[in-house]
C-alpha positions in Angstrom: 0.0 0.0 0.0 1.3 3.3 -0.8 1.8 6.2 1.8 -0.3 9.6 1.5 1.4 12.3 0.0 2.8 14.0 3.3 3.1 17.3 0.9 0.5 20.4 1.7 -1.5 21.1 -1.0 -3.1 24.6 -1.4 -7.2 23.9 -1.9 -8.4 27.7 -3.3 -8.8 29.0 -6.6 -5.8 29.3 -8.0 -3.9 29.0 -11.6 -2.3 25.5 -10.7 -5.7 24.1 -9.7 -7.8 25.7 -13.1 -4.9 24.7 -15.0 -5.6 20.7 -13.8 -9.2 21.1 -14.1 -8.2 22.4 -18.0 -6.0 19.3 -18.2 -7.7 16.8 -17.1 -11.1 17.5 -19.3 -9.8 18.8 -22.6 -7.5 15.3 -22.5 -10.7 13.2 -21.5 -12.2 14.8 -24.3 -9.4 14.1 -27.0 -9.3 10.3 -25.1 -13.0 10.1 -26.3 -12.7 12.0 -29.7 -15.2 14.4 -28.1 -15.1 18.1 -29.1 -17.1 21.5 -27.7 -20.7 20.8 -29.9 -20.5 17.1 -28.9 -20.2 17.7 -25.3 -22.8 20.4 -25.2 -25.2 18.1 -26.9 -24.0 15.2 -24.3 -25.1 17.5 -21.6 -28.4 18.8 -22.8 -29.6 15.1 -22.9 -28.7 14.5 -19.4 -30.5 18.1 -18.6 -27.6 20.5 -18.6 -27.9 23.3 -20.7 -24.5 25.0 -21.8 -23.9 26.3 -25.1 -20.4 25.0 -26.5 -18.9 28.3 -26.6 -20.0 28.5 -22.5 -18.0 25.4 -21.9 -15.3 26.3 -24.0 -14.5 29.5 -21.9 -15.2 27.7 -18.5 -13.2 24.8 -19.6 -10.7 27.4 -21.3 -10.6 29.3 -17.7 -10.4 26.0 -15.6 -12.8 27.4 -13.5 -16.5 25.8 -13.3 -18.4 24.4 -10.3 -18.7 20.6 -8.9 -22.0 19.5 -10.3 -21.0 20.1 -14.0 -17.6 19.2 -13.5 -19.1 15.7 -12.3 -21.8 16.3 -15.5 -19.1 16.2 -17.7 -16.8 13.3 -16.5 -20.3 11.4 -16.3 -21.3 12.0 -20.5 -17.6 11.3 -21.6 -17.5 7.8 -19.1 -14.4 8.5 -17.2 -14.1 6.0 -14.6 -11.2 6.5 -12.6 -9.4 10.0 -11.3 -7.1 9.0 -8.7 -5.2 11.1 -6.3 -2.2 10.3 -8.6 -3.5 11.7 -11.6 -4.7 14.8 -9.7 -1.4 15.4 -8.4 0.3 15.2 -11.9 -1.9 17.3 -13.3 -1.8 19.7 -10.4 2.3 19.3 -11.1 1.5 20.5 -14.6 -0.4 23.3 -14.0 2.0 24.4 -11.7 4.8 24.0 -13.9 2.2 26.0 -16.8 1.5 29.1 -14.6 5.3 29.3 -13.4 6.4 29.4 -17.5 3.6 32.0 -17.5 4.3 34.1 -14.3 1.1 33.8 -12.9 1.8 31.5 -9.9 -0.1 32.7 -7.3 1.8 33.7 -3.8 1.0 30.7 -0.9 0.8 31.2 2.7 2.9 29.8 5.0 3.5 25.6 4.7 
């Protein structure tokens, strides 16, 4: 059995996290050959109205609430995200917004 991650992890808005939630649905998307006008139209038949440009910028932005990001791991049938993926993508966007300068200022560990 593997041990927890003794790192502290930072759980607020910030670039690193919008940057995983980018991540992790645009490549679930690709995985499943799914784009924007698909999605949209996965959505509306479960009862979730959003317009493909909508979930293009909140995808785009990495910011969108729970219930829609469950919504939309539920239409493209992902069965698994594990703490392990979470933390490499969380590694990613970290390693994005520091390439961009954005990385946001944390308090003390």
């Amino acid at each position: 059995m593997r041990e927890a991650s003794t790192r502290r992890v930072q759980f607020v808005s910030s670039p690193e996290w919008a940057a995983s939630v980018r991540f992790l649905i645009r490549s679930e998307m690709q995985k499943k050959g799914v784009d924007y006008s698909q999605l949209s139209e996965q959505l509306n038949a479960i009862g979730t109205q959003q317009t493909p440009d909508n979930l293009r910028q909140k995808v785009n932005k990495g910011i969108l609430g729970a219930q829609l990001l469950l919504q939309i791991l539920y239409v493209l049938k992902v069965r698994h995200v594990g703490w392990e993926l979470i933390e490499e993508l969380l590694e990613a966007g970290k390693a994005g917004a520091e390439r961009r300068g954005v990385l946001t200022q944390k308090g003390p560990s």
